[in-house]
C-alpha positions in Angstrom: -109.8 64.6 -57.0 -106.2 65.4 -57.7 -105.4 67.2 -61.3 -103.4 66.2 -64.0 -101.1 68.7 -63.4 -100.6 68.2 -59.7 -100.8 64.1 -60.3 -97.7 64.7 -62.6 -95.8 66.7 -60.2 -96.2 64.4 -57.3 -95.2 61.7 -59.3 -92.1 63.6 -60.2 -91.3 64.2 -56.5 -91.8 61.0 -55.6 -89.7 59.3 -57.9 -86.6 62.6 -57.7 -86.8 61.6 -53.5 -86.2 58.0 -54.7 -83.6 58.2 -56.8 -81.8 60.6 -53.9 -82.6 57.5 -51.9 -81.0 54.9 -54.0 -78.4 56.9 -54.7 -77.5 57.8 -51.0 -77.8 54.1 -50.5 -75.3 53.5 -52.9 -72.6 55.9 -51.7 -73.0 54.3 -48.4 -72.7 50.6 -49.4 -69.2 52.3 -51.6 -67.7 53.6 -48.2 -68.5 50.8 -46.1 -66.8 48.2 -48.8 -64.1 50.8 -49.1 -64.0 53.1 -46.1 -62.5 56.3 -47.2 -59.3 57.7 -45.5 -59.4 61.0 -44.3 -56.1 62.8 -44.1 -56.4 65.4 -40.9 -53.8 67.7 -39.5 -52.8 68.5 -43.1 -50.7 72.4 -42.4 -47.1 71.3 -42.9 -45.0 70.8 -39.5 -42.3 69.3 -38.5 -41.0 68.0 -35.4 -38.0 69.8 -33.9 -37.7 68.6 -30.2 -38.6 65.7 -28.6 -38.2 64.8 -25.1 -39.2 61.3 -24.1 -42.5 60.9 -25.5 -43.7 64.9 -25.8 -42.6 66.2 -29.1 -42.7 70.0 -30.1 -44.2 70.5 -33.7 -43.4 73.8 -35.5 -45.5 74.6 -38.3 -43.8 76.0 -41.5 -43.6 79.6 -41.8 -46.2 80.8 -44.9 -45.2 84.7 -44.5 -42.1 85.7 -45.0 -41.8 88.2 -42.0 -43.4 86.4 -38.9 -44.5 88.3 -35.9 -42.0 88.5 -33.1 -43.8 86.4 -30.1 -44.3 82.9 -31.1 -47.4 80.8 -30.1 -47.1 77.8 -28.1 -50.4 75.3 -28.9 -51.1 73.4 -25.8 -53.8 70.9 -25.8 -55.4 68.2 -23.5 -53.5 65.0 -23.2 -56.8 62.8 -23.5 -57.8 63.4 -27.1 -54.9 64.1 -30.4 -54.1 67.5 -30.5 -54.6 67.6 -34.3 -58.5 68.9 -33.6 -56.7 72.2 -33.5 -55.7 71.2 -37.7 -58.3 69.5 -38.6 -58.6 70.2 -42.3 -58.2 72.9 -44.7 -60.5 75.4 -44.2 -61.1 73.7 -40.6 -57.9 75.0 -38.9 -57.1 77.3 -35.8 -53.4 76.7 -37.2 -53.9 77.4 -40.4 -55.3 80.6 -39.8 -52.7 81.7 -37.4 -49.8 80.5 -40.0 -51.3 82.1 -42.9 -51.8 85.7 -40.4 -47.8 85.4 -39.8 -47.6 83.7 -36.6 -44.5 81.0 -35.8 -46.9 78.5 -34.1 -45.3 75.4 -32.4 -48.1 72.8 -30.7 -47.4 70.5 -28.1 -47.8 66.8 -28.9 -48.2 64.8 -25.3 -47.9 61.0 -27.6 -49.6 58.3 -25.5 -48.7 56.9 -22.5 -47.6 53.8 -21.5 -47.7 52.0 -18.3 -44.0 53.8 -17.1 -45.8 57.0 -17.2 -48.8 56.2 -14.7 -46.9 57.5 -11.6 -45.9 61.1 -13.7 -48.5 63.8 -12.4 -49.3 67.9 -13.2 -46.0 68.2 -11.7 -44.0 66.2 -14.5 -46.1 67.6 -17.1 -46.2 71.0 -16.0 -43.2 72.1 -14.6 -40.9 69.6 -16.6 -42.6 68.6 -20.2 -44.1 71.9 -21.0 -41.4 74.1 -19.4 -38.9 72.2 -21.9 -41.2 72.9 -24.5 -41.7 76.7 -24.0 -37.6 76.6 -23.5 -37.3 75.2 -26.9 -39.8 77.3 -28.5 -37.7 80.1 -27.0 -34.7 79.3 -28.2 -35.1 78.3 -31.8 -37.2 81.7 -32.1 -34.5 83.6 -30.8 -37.4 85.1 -28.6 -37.5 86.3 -24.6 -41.3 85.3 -24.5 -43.9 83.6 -25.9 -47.4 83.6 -26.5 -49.4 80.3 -24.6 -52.2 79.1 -26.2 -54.1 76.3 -24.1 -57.2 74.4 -25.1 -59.5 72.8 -22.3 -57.5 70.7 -19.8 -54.6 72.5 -21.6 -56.2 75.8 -20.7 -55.6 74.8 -17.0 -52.5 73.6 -17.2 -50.9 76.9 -19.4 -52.7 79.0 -16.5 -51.1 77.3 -14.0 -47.7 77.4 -15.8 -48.1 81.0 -16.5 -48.9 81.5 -12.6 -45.3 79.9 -11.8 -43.3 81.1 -15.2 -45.0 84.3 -16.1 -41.3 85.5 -17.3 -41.7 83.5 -20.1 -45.0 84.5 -21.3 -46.4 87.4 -22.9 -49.5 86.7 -23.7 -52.5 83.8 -21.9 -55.1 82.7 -23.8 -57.3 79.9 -22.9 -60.4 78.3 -25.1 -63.1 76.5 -23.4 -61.1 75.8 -20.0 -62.2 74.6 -16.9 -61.6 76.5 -13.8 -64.5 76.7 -11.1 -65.2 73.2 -11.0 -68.3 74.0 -8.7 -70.8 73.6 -10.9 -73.2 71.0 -12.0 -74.4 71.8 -15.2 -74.2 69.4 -17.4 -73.5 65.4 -16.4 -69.4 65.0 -16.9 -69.2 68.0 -13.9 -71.7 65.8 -11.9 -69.8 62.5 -11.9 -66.8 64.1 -11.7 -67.9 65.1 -8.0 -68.0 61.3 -7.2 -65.7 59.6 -9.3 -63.4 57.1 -7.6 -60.4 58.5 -10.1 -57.5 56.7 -7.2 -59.2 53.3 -7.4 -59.5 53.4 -11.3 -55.6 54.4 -10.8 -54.9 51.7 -8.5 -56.8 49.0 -10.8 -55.9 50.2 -14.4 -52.4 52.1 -13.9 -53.2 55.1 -16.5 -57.1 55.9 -16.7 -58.1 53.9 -19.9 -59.2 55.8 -22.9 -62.5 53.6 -23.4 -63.4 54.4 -20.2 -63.3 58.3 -20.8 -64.7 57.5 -24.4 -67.9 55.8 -23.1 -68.3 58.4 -20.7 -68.0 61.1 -22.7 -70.5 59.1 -25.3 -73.1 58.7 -22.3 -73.1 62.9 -21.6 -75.4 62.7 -24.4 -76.6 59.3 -25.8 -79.1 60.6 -28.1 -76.5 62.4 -30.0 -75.3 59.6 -31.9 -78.7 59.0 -33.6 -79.1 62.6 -34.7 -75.5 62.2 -36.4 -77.0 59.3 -38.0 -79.8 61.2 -39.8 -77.3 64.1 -40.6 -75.0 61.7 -42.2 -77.7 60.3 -43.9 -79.6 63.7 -45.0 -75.2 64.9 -46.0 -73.6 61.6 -47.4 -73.9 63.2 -51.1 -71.8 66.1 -49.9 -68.2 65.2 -50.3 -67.2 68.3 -48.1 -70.2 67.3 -45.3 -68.5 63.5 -45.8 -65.0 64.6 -45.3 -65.8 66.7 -42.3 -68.0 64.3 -40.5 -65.4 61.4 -40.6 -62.5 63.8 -39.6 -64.7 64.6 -36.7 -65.6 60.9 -35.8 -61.5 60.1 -36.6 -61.0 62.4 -33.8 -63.3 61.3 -31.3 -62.7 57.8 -31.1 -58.9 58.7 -31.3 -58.9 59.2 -27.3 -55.6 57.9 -25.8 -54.8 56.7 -22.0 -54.9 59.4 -19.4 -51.4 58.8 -17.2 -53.2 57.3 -13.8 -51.7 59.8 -11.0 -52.4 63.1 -13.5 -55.8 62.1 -13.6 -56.4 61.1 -10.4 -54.9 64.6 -9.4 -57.4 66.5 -12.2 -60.5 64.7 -10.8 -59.5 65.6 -6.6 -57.9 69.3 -6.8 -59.8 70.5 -9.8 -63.1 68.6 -9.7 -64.0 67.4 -6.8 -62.0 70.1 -4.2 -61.7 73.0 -6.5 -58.7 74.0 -5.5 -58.2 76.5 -8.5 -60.9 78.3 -8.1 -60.6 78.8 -4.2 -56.6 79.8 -5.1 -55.1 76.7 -3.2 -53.9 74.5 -5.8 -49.8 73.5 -5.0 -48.1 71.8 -8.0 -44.7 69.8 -6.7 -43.6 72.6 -3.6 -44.8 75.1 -4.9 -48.4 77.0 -4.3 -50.1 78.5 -7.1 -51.1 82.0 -6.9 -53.0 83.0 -10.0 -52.9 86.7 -8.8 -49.3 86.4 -10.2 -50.6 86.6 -14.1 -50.1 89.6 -15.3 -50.0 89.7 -18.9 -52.3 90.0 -21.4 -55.3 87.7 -21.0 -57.5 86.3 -23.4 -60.6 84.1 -22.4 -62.3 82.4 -25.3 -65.7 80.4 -24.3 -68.1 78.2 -25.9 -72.0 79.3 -25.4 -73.5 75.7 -26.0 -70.3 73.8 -24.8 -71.8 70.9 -22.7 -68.5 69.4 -21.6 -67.0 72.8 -19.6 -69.7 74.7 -19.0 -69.3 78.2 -19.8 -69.6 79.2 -16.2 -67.0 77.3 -15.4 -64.1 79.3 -17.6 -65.9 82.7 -17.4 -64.8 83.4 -14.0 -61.3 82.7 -14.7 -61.0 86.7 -15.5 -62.0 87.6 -12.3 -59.6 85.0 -10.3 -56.3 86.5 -12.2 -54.1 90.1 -11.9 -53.9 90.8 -15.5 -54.8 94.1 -16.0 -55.3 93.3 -19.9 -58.2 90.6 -19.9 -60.7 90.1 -22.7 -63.8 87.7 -22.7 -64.9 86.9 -26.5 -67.6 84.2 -26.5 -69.2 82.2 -29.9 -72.6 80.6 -29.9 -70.6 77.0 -30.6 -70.0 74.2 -28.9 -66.7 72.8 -27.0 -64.9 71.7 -30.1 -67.3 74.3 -32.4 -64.0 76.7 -31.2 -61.7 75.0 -33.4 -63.6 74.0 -36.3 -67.0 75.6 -37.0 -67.5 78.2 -39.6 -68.6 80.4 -37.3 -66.0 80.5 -34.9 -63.7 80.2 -37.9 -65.4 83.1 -39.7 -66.2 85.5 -36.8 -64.2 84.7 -33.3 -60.7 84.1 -35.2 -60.3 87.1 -36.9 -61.1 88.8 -33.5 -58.4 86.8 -32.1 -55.7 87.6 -34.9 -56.5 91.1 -34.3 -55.8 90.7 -30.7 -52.4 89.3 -31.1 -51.4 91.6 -33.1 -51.5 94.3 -31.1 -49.4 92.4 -28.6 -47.3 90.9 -30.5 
């Protein structure tokens, strides 16, 4: 027989868990008649080159004395680069700019179907070289540092294997290299994917296409987010997050057809980089070639480039300088969890700042 006391305090549960409940319903019913806008890539920038559709962002200055060698932000072309800036507080940039770097960030913009014929070769040795020319020049500096991000990783390693004059420093987050593996599902269809036929049918590689496949790595994912939405929707910091994120997500753009089909057969399914045989345009890369300073940062739990994949890339380059820091995050965890934010990023601001 259940006391008075204990009746009392059950009774007071129950009816605290249903007001939470009611009142959870209501914010939800209030966002879905009036979906709330979340403002993301909020550091102040400004656009000071643009060259066909690729424009260079430079991030205001917040220290008066900046550090010498300026940092170059180069991200994947599949996904908006603003995941890098994704709110205050969530920000690779933002901790760089307030440390006293001059960061600049490649913007790709989104391709149309003139652009499905441009491969690696346009991008790399004609796009990003006018971009690291630019960010040269209005510096006022002889090098730079490169910062690249996944398939951006890739592409500033390979760039720094054919221009290392212009760079100081290499860092790469969560990049894929030995292309080998199977862990995890997007590396396993990769091996098979008929990237030229999707080229030949569609022009550029459509974004819904790499948004239902990246959705299908892991299905059950979306119904956890659903309870942690539910469990969070009270918390207007847990709200603002989790809508920047899904902003992002479903913010994929077209990949330019002949660049793709080039990622998926040389990277993927021949592994080209890893075996040192990769040739962009005429010329061969030879990742021996990097020198500077190297700086490898990989995701533990990252289930879209397994961390196996981007480890190895130390071993594969001539840098005599090379540092591994890891962070028990996932692949986009690098940019904007608290605990990459709070413990890898000061590791990485220290690191610059020796060589810079």
């Amino acid at each position: 027989m259940i006391k008075m006391e204990e009746y009392i305090k059950l009774s007071g549960d129950l009816i605290e868990r249903n007001i939470t409940f009611f009142k959870k319903m209501a914010k939800f019913n209030e966002m879905i008649i009036s979906p709330p806008d979340v403002k993301v890539g909020q550091t102040p920038a400004e656009i000071v080159y643009r060259k066909h559709k690729v424009k260079l962002l430079r991030y205001i200055p917040q220290k008066e004395t900046l550090y010498k060698t300026p940092i170059l932000i180069v991200y994947a072309l599949i996904n908006r680069p603003y995941i890098v800036d994704l709110l205050p507080g969530r920000s690779i940039v933002e901790v760089l700019v307030k440390n006293g770097y001059d960061v600049y960030l490649v913007d790709w913009g989104e391709p149309t179907e003139s652009d499905s014929k441009h491969g690696l070769h346009k991008y790399i040795n004609f796009y990003l070289d006018k971009m690291v020319d630019k960010t040269l020049e209005i510096r006022e500096a002889e090098k730079l540092t490169v910062l690249g991000y996944c398939m951006g990783g890739t592409m500033s390693l390979i760039y720094t294997a054919l221009y290392r004059e212009k760079v100081k420093n290499l860092i790469t987050m969560a990049t894929p290299f030995d292309c080998s593996s199977n862990e995890g599902l997007l590396f396993q269809w990769s091996k098979d994917f008929p990237a030229a036929e999707i080229e030949q049918i569609y022009g550029n590689c459509p974004g819904w296409l790499m948004a239902s496949s990246f959705l299908l790595i892991n299905p059950m994912k979306q119904i956890d987010k659903g309870f942690d939405f539910h469990n969070g929707i009270l918390n207007p910091s847990f709200v603002e997050l989790f809508l920047a994120m899904e902003k992002w997500l479903r913010d994929i753009i077209d990949l330019p057809g002949r660049l793709y089909t080039e990622i998926i057969e040389d990277w993927f399914q021949k592994n080209l980089l890893m075996e040192n045989k990769f040739v962009l345009g005429n010329k061969k890369v030879d990742f021996k070639k990097i020198t500077c300073p190297y700086l490898n940062l990989v995701a533990d739990e990252d289930t879209s480039i397994p961390p196996s994949s981007s480890i190895v890339i130390g071993d594969k380059i001539g840098s005599r300088d090379k540092t591994l820091m890891t962070s028990p995050v996932g692949h986009i965890g690098l940019s904007v969890s608290g605990k990459a934010l709070k413990k890898l990023w000061p590791e990485v601001v220290d690191w610059l700042r020796e060589r810079s």
